[in-house]
C-alpha positions in Angstrom: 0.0 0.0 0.0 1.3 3.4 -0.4 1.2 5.8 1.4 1.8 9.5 1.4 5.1 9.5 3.0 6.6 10.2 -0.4 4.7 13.4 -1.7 5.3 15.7 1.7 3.8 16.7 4.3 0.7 14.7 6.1 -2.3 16.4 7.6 -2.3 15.8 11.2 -5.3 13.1 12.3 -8.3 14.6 14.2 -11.6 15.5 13.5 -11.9 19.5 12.1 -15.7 21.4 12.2 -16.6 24.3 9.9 -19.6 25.7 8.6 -21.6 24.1 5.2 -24.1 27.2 5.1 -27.8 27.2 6.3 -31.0 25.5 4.9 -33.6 27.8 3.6 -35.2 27.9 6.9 -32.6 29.3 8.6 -30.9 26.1 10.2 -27.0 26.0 10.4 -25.6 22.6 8.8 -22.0 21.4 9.7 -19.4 20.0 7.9 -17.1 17.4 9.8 -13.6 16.5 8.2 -11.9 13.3 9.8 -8.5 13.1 8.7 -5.8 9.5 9.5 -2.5 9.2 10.2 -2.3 8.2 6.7 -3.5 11.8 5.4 -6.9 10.4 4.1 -9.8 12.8 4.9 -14.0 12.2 4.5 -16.0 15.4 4.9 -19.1 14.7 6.3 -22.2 17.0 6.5 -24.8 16.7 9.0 -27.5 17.7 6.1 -28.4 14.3 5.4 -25.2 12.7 6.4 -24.0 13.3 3.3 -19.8 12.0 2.8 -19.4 15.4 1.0 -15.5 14.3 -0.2 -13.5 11.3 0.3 -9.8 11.8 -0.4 -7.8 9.1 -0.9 -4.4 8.3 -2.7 -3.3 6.9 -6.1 -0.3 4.4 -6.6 2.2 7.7 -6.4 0.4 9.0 -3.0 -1.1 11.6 -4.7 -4.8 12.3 -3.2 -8.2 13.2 -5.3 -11.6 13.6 -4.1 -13.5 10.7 -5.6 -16.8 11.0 -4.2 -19.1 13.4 -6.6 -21.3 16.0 -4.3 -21.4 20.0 -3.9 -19.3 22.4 -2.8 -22.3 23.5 -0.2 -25.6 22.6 1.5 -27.2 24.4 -1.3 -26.7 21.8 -3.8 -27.6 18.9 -1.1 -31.0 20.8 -0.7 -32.1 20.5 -4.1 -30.1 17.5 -5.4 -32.3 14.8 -6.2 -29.4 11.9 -6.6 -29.1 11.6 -3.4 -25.0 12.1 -3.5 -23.2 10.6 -0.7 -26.2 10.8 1.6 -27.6 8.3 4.6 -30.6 6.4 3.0 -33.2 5.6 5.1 -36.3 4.8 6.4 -36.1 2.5 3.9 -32.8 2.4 0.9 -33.8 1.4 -2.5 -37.9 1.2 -3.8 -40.9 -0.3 -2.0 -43.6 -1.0 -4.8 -46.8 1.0 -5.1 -45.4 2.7 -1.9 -47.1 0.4 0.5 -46.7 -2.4 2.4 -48.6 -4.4 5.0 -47.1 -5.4 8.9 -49.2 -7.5 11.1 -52.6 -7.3 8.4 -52.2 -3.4 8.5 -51.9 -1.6 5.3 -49.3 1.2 5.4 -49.4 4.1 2.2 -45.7 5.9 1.3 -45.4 8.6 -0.5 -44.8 8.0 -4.2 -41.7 9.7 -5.5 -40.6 7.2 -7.8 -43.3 7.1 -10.5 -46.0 4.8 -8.5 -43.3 3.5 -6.2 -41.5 4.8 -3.3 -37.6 5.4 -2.9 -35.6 5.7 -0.7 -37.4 6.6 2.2 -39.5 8.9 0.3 -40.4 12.7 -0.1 -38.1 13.9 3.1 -36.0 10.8 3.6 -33.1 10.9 6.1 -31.0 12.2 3.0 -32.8 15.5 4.0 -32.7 15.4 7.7 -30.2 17.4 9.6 -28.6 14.9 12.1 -27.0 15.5 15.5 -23.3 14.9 15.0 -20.5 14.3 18.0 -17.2 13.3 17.9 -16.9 9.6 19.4 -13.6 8.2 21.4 -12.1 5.1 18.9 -8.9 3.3 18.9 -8.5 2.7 15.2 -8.9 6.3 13.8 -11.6 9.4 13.8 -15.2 8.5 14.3 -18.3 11.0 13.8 -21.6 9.9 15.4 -24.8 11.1 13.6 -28.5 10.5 15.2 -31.7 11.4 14.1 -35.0 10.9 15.0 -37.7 9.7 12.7 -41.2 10.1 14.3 -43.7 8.2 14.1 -45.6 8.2 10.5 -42.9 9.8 8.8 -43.2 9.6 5.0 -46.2 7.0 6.3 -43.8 4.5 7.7 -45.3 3.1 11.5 -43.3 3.8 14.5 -40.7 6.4 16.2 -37.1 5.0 14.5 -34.1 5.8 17.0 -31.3 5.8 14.1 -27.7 6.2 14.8 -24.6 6.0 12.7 -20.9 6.4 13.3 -18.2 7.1 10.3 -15.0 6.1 11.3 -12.1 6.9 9.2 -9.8 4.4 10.4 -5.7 4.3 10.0 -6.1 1.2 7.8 -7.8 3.5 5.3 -10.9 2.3 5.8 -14.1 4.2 5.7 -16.6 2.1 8.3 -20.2 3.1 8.4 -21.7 1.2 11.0 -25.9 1.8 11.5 -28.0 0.9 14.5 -31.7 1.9 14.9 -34.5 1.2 17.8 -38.4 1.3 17.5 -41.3 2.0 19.7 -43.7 0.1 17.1 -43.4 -2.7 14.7 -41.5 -1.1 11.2 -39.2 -2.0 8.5 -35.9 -0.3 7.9 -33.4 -0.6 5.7 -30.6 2.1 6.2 -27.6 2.5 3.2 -24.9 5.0 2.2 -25.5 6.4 -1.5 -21.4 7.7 -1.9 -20.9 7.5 -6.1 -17.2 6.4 -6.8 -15.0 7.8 -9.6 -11.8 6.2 -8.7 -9.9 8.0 -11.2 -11.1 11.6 -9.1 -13.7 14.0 -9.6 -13.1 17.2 -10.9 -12.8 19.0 -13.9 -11.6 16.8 -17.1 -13.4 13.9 -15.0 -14.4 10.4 -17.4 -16.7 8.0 -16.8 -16.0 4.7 -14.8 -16.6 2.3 -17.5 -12.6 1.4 -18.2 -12.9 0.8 -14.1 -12.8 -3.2 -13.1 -15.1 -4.9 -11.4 -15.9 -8.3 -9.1 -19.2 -8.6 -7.2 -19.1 -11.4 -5.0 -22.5 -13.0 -6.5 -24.0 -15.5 -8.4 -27.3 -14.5 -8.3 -28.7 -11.1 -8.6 -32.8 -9.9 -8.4 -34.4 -8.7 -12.0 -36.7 -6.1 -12.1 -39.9 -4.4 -13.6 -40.4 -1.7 -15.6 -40.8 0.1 -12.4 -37.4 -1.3 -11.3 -39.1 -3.3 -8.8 -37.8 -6.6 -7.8 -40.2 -9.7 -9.5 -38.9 -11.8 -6.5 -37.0 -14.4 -8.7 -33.1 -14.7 -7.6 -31.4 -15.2 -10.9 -28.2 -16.5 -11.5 -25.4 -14.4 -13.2 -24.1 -17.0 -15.5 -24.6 -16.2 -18.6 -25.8 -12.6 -18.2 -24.3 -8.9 -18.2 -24.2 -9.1 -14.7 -22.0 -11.8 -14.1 -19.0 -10.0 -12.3 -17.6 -13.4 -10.3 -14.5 -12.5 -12.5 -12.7 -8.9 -12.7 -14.5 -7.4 -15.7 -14.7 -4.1 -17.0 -18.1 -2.2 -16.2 -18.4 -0.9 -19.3 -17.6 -4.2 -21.5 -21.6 -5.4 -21.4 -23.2 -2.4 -20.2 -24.3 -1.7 -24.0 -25.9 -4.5 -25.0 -29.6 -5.8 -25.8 -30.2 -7.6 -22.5 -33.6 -6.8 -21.6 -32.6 -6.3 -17.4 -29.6 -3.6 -18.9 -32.4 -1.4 -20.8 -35.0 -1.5 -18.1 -32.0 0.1 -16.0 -30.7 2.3 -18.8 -27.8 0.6 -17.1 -26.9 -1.4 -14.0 -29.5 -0.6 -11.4 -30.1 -3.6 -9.6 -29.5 -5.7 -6.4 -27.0 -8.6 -6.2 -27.4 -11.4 -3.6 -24.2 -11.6 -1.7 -22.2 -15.2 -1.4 -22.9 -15.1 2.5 -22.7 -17.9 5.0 -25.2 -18.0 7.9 -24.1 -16.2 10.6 -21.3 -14.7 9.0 -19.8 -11.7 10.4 -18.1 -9.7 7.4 -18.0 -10.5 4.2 -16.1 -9.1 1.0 -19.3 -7.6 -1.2 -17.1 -6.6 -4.5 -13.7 -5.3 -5.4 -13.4 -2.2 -8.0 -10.0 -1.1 -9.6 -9.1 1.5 -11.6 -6.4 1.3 -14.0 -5.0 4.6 -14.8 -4.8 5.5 -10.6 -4.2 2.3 -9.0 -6.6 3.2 -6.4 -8.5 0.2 -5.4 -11.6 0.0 -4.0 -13.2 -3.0 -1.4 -16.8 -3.2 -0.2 -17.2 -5.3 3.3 -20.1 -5.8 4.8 -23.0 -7.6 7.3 -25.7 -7.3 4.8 -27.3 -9.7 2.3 -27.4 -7.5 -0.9 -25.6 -4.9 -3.1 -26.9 -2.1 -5.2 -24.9 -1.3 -7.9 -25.5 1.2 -10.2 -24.0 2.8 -13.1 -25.1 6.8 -12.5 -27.6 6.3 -15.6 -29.5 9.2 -14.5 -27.2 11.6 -14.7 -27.1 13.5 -17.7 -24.7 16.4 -17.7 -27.5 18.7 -16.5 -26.7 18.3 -12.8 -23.4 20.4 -12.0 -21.4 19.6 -8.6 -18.4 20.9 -6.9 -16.1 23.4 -9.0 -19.4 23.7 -11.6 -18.3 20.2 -12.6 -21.2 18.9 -14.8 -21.7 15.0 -13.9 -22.8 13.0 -16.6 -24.2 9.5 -17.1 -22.0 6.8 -16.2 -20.0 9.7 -14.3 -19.7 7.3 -11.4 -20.7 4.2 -9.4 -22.2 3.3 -6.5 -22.5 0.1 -4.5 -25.4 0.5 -1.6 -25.3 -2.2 0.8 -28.8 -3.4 1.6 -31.4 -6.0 2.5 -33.1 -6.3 -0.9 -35.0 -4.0 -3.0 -39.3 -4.3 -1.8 -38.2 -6.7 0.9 -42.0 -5.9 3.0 -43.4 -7.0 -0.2 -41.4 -10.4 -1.1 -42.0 -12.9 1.9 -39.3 -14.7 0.3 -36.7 -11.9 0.8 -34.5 -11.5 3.6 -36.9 -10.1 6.6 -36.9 -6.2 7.1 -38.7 -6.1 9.9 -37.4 -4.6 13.2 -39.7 -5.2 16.2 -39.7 -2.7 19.9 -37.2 -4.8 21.5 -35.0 -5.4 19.1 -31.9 -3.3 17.3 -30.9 -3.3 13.6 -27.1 -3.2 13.2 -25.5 -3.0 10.2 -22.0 -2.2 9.2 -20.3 -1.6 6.0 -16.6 -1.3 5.1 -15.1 1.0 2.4 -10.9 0.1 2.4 -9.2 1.6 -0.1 -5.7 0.4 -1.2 -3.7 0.6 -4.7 -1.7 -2.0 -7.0 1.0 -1.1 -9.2 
Protein backbone atom coordinates (compact mmCIF):
# COMPACT_ATOMS: atom_id res chain seq x y z
CA UNK A 1 0.00 0.00 0.00
CA UNK A 2 1.35 3.37 -0.44
CA UNK A 3 1.19 5.85 1.44
CA UNK A 4 1.79 9.54 1.42
CA UNK A 5 5.06 9.50 3.01
CA UNK A 6 6.65 10.16 -0.37
CA UNK A 7 4.65 13.36 -1.68
CA UNK A 8 5.34 15.69 1.65
CA UNK A 9 3.82 16.71 4.26
CA UNK A 10 0.68 14.73 6.09
CA UNK A 11 -2.27 16.45 7.60
CA UNK A 12 -2.26 15.84 11.17
CA UNK A 13 -5.28 13.09 12.34
CA UNK A 14 -8.33 14.64 14.20
CA UNK A 15 -11.64 15.48 13.54
CA UNK A 16 -11.85 19.52 12.10
CA UNK A 17 -15.67 21.36 12.20
CA UNK A 18 -16.63 24.34 9.93
CA UNK A 19 -19.61 25.70 8.59
CA UNK A 20 -21.59 24.10 5.20
CA UNK A 21 -24.09 27.18 5.11
CA UNK A 22 -27.76 27.19 6.28
CA UNK A 23 -30.98 25.52 4.94
CA UNK A 24 -33.58 27.79 3.59
CA UNK A 25 -35.21 27.93 6.90
CA UNK A 26 -32.58 29.28 8.59
CA UNK A 27 -30.88 26.14 10.20
CA UNK A 28 -26.98 26.01 10.39
CA UNK A 29 -25.57 22.63 8.84
CA UNK A 30 -22.04 21.42 9.67
CA UNK A 31 -19.36 19.98 7.94
CA UNK A 32 -17.15 17.35 9.83
CA UNK A 33 -13.56 16.55 8.20
CA UNK A 34 -11.95 13.35 9.82
CA UNK A 35 -8.47 13.06 8.66
CA UNK A 36 -5.85 9.47 9.50
CA UNK A 37 -2.54 9.21 10.16
CA UNK A 38 -2.26 8.17 6.67
CA UNK A 39 -3.49 11.77 5.44
CA UNK A 40 -6.91 10.42 4.09
CA UNK A 41 -9.76 12.76 4.85
CA UNK A 42 -13.99 12.19 4.48
CA UNK A 43 -15.98 15.41 4.88
CA UNK A 44 -19.12 14.71 6.28
CA UNK A 45 -22.19 17.02 6.46
CA UNK A 46 -24.82 16.74 9.04
CA UNK A 47 -27.45 17.66 6.11
CA UNK A 48 -28.40 14.28 5.42
CA UNK A 49 -25.18 12.73 6.41
CA UNK A 50 -23.97 13.27 3.26
CA UNK A 51 -19.83 12.03 2.76
CA UNK A 52 -19.44 15.40 0.99
CA UNK A 53 -15.45 14.26 -0.19
CA UNK A 54 -13.50 11.35 0.26
CA UNK A 55 -9.76 11.82 -0.40
CA UNK A 56 -7.80 9.10 -0.94
CA UNK A 57 -4.42 8.25 -2.67
CA UNK A 58 -3.27 6.91 -6.10
CA UNK A 59 -0.26 4.36 -6.55
CA UNK A 60 2.19 7.68 -6.39
CA UNK A 61 0.43 8.96 -3.01
CA UNK A 62 -1.10 11.58 -4.65
CA UNK A 63 -4.77 12.34 -3.18
CA UNK A 64 -8.24 13.19 -5.26
CA UNK A 65 -11.63 13.57 -4.14
CA UNK A 66 -13.48 10.72 -5.60
CA UNK A 67 -16.78 11.01 -4.21
CA UNK A 68 -19.13 13.37 -6.61
CA UNK A 69 -21.30 15.97 -4.29
CA UNK A 70 -21.39 20.05 -3.95
CA UNK A 71 -19.33 22.37 -2.76
CA UNK A 72 -22.28 23.49 -0.21
CA UNK A 73 -25.63 22.64 1.52
CA UNK A 74 -27.22 24.44 -1.31
CA UNK A 75 -26.74 21.83 -3.82
CA UNK A 76 -27.58 18.89 -1.10
CA UNK A 77 -31.03 20.77 -0.73
CA UNK A 78 -32.10 20.45 -4.14
CA UNK A 79 -30.15 17.49 -5.36
CA UNK A 80 -32.28 14.76 -6.21
CA UNK A 81 -29.36 11.92 -6.62
CA UNK A 82 -29.07 11.64 -3.41
CA UNK A 83 -24.97 12.07 -3.45
CA UNK A 84 -23.16 10.60 -0.72
CA UNK A 85 -26.17 10.83 1.63
CA UNK A 86 -27.56 8.30 4.59
CA UNK A 87 -30.64 6.38 3.00
CA UNK A 88 -33.21 5.56 5.12
CA UNK A 89 -36.32 4.81 6.41
CA UNK A 90 -36.06 2.48 3.88
CA UNK A 91 -32.77 2.43 0.92
CA UNK A 92 -33.82 1.45 -2.52
CA UNK A 93 -37.91 1.17 -3.79
CA UNK A 94 -40.89 -0.30 -2.04
CA UNK A 95 -43.56 -1.01 -4.81
CA UNK A 96 -46.78 0.99 -5.12
CA UNK A 97 -45.42 2.71 -1.88
CA UNK A 98 -47.11 0.44 0.48
CA UNK A 99 -46.74 -2.40 2.45
CA UNK A 100 -48.60 -4.41 5.04
CA UNK A 101 -47.08 -5.42 8.93
CA UNK A 102 -49.23 -7.49 11.06
CA UNK A 103 -52.58 -7.27 8.41
CA UNK A 104 -52.23 -3.43 8.50
CA UNK A 105 -51.92 -1.59 5.31
CA UNK A 106 -49.30 1.18 5.45
CA UNK A 107 -49.43 4.12 2.15
CA UNK A 108 -45.72 5.87 1.33
CA UNK A 109 -45.44 8.57 -0.48
CA UNK A 110 -44.77 8.02 -4.20
CA UNK A 111 -41.74 9.72 -5.48
CA UNK A 112 -40.65 7.21 -7.81
CA UNK A 113 -43.30 7.08 -10.52
CA UNK A 114 -46.03 4.76 -8.47
CA UNK A 115 -43.31 3.54 -6.22
CA UNK A 116 -41.52 4.81 -3.32
CA UNK A 117 -37.64 5.41 -2.88
CA UNK A 118 -35.60 5.71 -0.74
CA UNK A 119 -37.42 6.58 2.16
CA UNK A 120 -39.50 8.95 0.28
CA UNK A 121 -40.42 12.74 -0.07
CA UNK A 122 -38.10 13.91 3.12
CA UNK A 123 -35.97 10.80 3.57
CA UNK A 124 -33.06 10.88 6.10
CA UNK A 125 -31.02 12.23 2.99
CA UNK A 126 -32.81 15.51 4.05
CA UNK A 127 -32.66 15.41 7.65
CA UNK A 128 -30.23 17.38 9.56
CA UNK A 129 -28.55 14.94 12.11
CA UNK A 130 -27.05 15.47 15.50
CA UNK A 131 -23.32 14.89 14.99
CA UNK A 132 -20.52 14.29 18.01
CA UNK A 133 -17.21 13.35 17.92
CA UNK A 134 -16.90 9.64 19.42
CA UNK A 135 -13.63 8.16 21.38
CA UNK A 136 -12.08 5.08 18.87
CA UNK A 137 -8.90 3.29 18.90
CA UNK A 138 -8.52 2.72 15.22
CA UNK A 139 -8.86 6.32 13.81
CA UNK A 140 -11.60 9.43 13.81
CA UNK A 141 -15.24 8.51 14.33
CA UNK A 142 -18.28 10.98 13.80
CA UNK A 143 -21.62 9.90 15.42
CA UNK A 144 -24.82 11.13 13.59
CA UNK A 145 -28.46 10.46 15.23
CA UNK A 146 -31.71 11.38 14.14
CA UNK A 147 -35.04 10.86 15.02
CA UNK A 148 -37.74 9.72 12.68
CA UNK A 149 -41.21 10.12 14.32
CA UNK A 150 -43.65 8.22 14.10
CA UNK A 151 -45.55 8.15 10.54
CA UNK A 152 -42.87 9.85 8.79
CA UNK A 153 -43.20 9.58 5.00
CA UNK A 154 -46.18 6.97 6.29
CA UNK A 155 -43.77 4.52 7.72
CA UNK A 156 -45.35 3.06 11.52
CA UNK A 157 -43.29 3.80 14.49
CA UNK A 158 -40.73 6.42 16.22
CA UNK A 159 -37.11 5.02 14.45
CA UNK A 160 -34.07 5.84 17.03
CA UNK A 161 -31.32 5.81 14.14
CA UNK A 162 -27.74 6.22 14.81
CA UNK A 163 -24.61 6.02 12.74
CA UNK A 164 -20.87 6.35 13.33
CA UNK A 165 -18.21 7.11 10.32
CA UNK A 166 -14.99 6.12 11.29
CA UNK A 167 -12.11 6.92 9.22
CA UNK A 168 -9.81 4.44 10.37
CA UNK A 169 -5.74 4.29 10.05
CA UNK A 170 -6.13 1.18 7.77
CA UNK A 171 -7.79 3.46 5.34
CA UNK A 172 -10.86 2.28 5.77
CA UNK A 173 -14.13 4.16 5.68
CA UNK A 174 -16.62 2.10 8.33
CA UNK A 175 -20.25 3.11 8.44
CA UNK A 176 -21.70 1.22 11.00
CA UNK A 177 -25.93 1.76 11.54
CA UNK A 178 -28.04 0.92 14.52
CA UNK A 179 -31.73 1.89 14.90
CA UNK A 180 -34.45 1.20 17.84
CA UNK A 181 -38.37 1.29 17.48
CA UNK A 182 -41.30 1.96 19.69
CA UNK A 183 -43.66 0.13 17.07
CA UNK A 184 -43.38 -2.72 14.73
CA UNK A 185 -41.53 -1.05 11.23
CA UNK A 186 -39.24 -1.95 8.52
CA UNK A 187 -35.90 -0.30 7.90
CA UNK A 188 -33.41 -0.58 5.66
CA UNK A 189 -30.56 2.05 6.17
CA UNK A 190 -27.62 2.49 3.20
CA UNK A 191 -24.92 4.99 2.19
CA UNK A 192 -25.47 6.42 -1.50
CA UNK A 193 -21.38 7.70 -1.88
CA UNK A 194 -20.91 7.50 -6.06
CA UNK A 195 -17.15 6.45 -6.79
CA UNK A 196 -14.97 7.82 -9.60
CA UNK A 197 -11.77 6.25 -8.66
CA UNK A 198 -9.86 7.96 -11.19
CA UNK A 199 -11.06 11.56 -9.11
CA UNK A 200 -13.69 13.99 -9.57
CA UNK A 201 -13.14 17.17 -10.88
CA UNK A 202 -12.75 18.98 -13.92
CA UNK A 203 -11.62 16.84 -17.07
CA UNK A 204 -13.38 13.89 -14.99
CA UNK A 205 -14.38 10.38 -17.35
CA UNK A 206 -16.74 7.98 -16.79
CA UNK A 207 -16.04 4.73 -14.80
CA UNK A 208 -16.62 2.25 -17.49
CA UNK A 209 -12.62 1.39 -18.19
CA UNK A 210 -12.91 0.80 -14.15
CA UNK A 211 -12.83 -3.24 -13.13
CA UNK A 212 -15.13 -4.86 -11.42
CA UNK A 213 -15.90 -8.27 -9.09
CA UNK A 214 -19.15 -8.62 -7.20
CA UNK A 215 -19.12 -11.41 -4.95
CA UNK A 216 -22.47 -12.98 -6.49
CA UNK A 217 -23.99 -15.47 -8.45
CA UNK A 218 -27.32 -14.52 -8.32
CA UNK A 219 -28.73 -11.13 -8.56
CA UNK A 220 -32.76 -9.89 -8.35
CA UNK A 221 -34.43 -8.70 -11.99
CA UNK A 222 -36.75 -6.07 -12.08
CA UNK A 223 -39.89 -4.42 -13.65
CA UNK A 224 -40.38 -1.66 -15.63
CA UNK A 225 -40.80 0.06 -12.44
CA UNK A 226 -37.35 -1.34 -11.27
CA UNK A 227 -39.09 -3.30 -8.82
CA UNK A 228 -37.78 -6.57 -7.85
CA UNK A 229 -40.25 -9.66 -9.48
CA UNK A 230 -38.91 -11.81 -6.53
CA UNK A 231 -36.97 -14.39 -8.69
CA UNK A 232 -33.13 -14.66 -7.63
CA UNK A 233 -31.38 -15.20 -10.86
CA UNK A 234 -28.17 -16.49 -11.47
CA UNK A 235 -25.44 -14.42 -13.19
CA UNK A 236 -24.13 -17.03 -15.48
CA UNK A 237 -24.56 -16.20 -18.65
CA UNK A 238 -25.82 -12.60 -18.22
CA UNK A 239 -24.30 -8.89 -18.19
CA UNK A 240 -24.20 -9.14 -14.69
CA UNK A 241 -22.02 -11.82 -14.10
CA UNK A 242 -19.00 -10.03 -12.25
CA UNK A 243 -17.61 -13.37 -10.33
CA UNK A 244 -14.53 -12.49 -12.48
CA UNK A 245 -12.73 -8.94 -12.72
CA UNK A 246 -14.51 -7.37 -15.74
CA UNK A 247 -14.65 -4.12 -17.02
CA UNK A 248 -18.09 -2.22 -16.19
CA UNK A 249 -18.37 -0.86 -19.33
CA UNK A 250 -17.62 -4.21 -21.45
CA UNK A 251 -21.55 -5.39 -21.38
CA UNK A 252 -23.23 -2.42 -20.15
CA UNK A 253 -24.33 -1.71 -23.95
CA UNK A 254 -25.92 -4.50 -24.97
CA UNK A 255 -29.64 -5.85 -25.80
CA UNK A 256 -30.20 -7.59 -22.54
CA UNK A 257 -33.60 -6.79 -21.55
CA UNK A 258 -32.55 -6.26 -17.44
CA UNK A 259 -29.62 -3.63 -18.93
CA UNK A 260 -32.39 -1.35 -20.80
CA UNK A 261 -35.04 -1.53 -18.07
CA UNK A 262 -32.01 0.10 -16.05
CA UNK A 263 -30.66 2.33 -18.81
CA UNK A 264 -27.75 0.55 -17.07
CA UNK A 265 -26.88 -1.41 -14.04
CA UNK A 266 -29.53 -0.64 -11.45
CA UNK A 267 -30.14 -3.56 -9.56
CA UNK A 268 -29.53 -5.74 -6.42
CA UNK A 269 -27.00 -8.60 -6.24
CA UNK A 270 -27.38 -11.40 -3.63
CA UNK A 271 -24.23 -11.63 -1.66
CA UNK A 272 -22.17 -15.21 -1.35
CA UNK A 273 -22.87 -15.06 2.49
CA UNK A 274 -22.74 -17.92 5.02
CA UNK A 275 -25.22 -17.98 7.89
CA UNK A 276 -24.07 -16.15 10.64
CA UNK A 277 -21.35 -14.75 8.98
CA UNK A 278 -19.76 -11.71 10.36
CA UNK A 279 -18.13 -9.67 7.43
CA UNK A 280 -18.00 -10.54 4.19
CA UNK A 281 -16.13 -9.08 0.96
CA UNK A 282 -19.34 -7.60 -1.21
CA UNK A 283 -17.13 -6.58 -4.46
CA UNK A 284 -13.72 -5.30 -5.43
CA UNK A 285 -13.42 -2.23 -8.04
CA UNK A 286 -9.95 -1.08 -9.59
CA UNK A 287 -9.07 1.52 -11.56
CA UNK A 288 -6.43 1.35 -13.96
CA UNK A 289 -4.97 4.63 -14.81
CA UNK A 290 -4.83 5.51 -10.61
CA UNK A 291 -4.17 2.34 -8.96
CA UNK A 292 -6.63 3.23 -6.37
CA UNK A 293 -8.46 0.24 -5.39
CA UNK A 294 -11.55 0.03 -4.02
CA UNK A 295 -13.17 -3.03 -1.44
CA UNK A 296 -16.78 -3.16 -0.16
CA UNK A 297 -17.21 -5.28 3.30
CA UNK A 298 -20.12 -5.75 4.84
CA UNK A 299 -23.02 -7.60 7.29
CA UNK A 300 -25.66 -7.27 4.77
CA UNK A 301 -27.31 -9.72 2.34
CA UNK A 302 -27.37 -7.48 -0.87
CA UNK A 303 -25.57 -4.91 -3.06
CA UNK A 304 -26.88 -2.06 -5.19
CA UNK A 305 -24.92 -1.35 -7.90
CA UNK A 306 -25.52 1.21 -10.20
CA UNK A 307 -24.03 2.81 -13.10
CA UNK A 308 -25.09 6.81 -12.48
CA UNK A 309 -27.62 6.31 -15.62
CA UNK A 310 -29.47 9.23 -14.46
CA UNK A 311 -27.20 11.59 -14.73
CA UNK A 312 -27.14 13.52 -17.73
CA UNK A 313 -24.68 16.37 -17.69
CA UNK A 314 -27.50 18.74 -16.49
CA UNK A 315 -26.69 18.29 -12.80
CA UNK A 316 -23.40 20.37 -11.98
CA UNK A 317 -21.36 19.61 -8.57
CA UNK A 318 -18.37 20.90 -6.95
CA UNK A 319 -16.10 23.36 -8.96
CA UNK A 320 -19.37 23.68 -11.63
CA UNK A 321 -18.32 20.25 -12.65
CA UNK A 322 -21.21 18.86 -14.85
CA UNK A 323 -21.69 15.00 -13.93
CA UNK A 324 -22.85 13.00 -16.65
CA UNK A 325 -24.18 9.54 -17.13
CA UNK A 326 -22.03 6.76 -16.23
CA UNK A 327 -20.02 9.70 -14.30
CA UNK A 328 -19.75 7.28 -11.36
CA UNK A 329 -20.70 4.18 -9.43
CA UNK A 330 -22.22 3.28 -6.52
CA UNK A 331 -22.50 0.07 -4.47
CA UNK A 332 -25.45 0.47 -1.62
CA UNK A 333 -25.32 -2.23 0.82
CA UNK A 334 -28.77 -3.35 1.64
CA UNK A 335 -31.37 -6.03 2.45
CA UNK A 336 -33.13 -6.35 -0.90
CA UNK A 337 -35.04 -3.98 -3.01
CA UNK A 338 -39.34 -4.35 -1.81
CA UNK A 339 -38.22 -6.72 0.87
CA UNK A 340 -42.01 -5.93 2.98
CA UNK A 341 -43.42 -6.95 -0.24
CA UNK A 342 -41.44 -10.38 -1.14
CA UNK A 343 -42.02 -12.94 1.85
CA UNK A 344 -39.30 -14.69 0.29
CA UNK A 345 -36.69 -11.93 0.78
CA UNK A 346 -34.50 -11.47 3.65
CA UNK A 347 -36.94 -10.11 6.60
CA UNK A 348 -36.85 -6.17 7.06
CA UNK A 349 -38.72 -6.06 9.88
CA UNK A 350 -37.42 -4.58 13.18
CA UNK A 351 -39.74 -5.17 16.23
CA UNK A 352 -39.71 -2.72 19.89
CA UNK A 353 -37.20 -4.76 21.47
CA UNK A 354 -35.00 -5.41 19.13
CA UNK A 355 -31.94 -3.32 17.33
CA UNK A 356 -30.92 -3.27 13.63
CA UNK A 357 -27.14 -3.25 13.18
CA UNK A 358 -25.47 -3.02 10.17
CA UNK A 359 -22.04 -2.21 9.23
CA UNK A 360 -20.29 -1.57 5.99
CA UNK A 361 -16.56 -1.34 5.13
CA UNK A 362 -15.13 1.00 2.36
CA UNK A 363 -10.93 0.14 2.37
CA UNK A 364 -9.15 1.56 -0.14
CA UNK A 365 -5.70 0.39 -1.19
CA UNK A 366 -3.72 0.62 -4.70
CA UNK A 367 -1.71 -2.02 -6.97
CA UNK A 368 1.04 -1.08 -9.19
Amino acid sequence: MTTLASSGAIAKPGITKSSFGKTPDGAEVELYTLTNKNGLEAAISTYGGAVVSLKVPDRDGKLADIVLGYDSVDGYVSDKAYFGAIIGRYGNRIGHAQFSLDHKRYMLAKNNGANSLHGGIKGFNKAIWTAKEVPTKDGQALELTYLSKDGEEGFPGSLHVRVVFTLTDSNELKIEYSATTDKKTVVNLTNHSYFNLAGVGQGMGDILAHVLTVEADKFTPVDSGLIPTGELRDVAGTPFDFRKSTKIGERIETNDEQIKLGGGYDHNFVLRRKTGAGMSLAARVTEPTSGRVLEVWTTEPGVQFYTSNFLDGSVHGKGGVAYAKHAAFCLETQHFPDSPNQPKFPSVVLSPGGRYHTTTIYKFTTEK
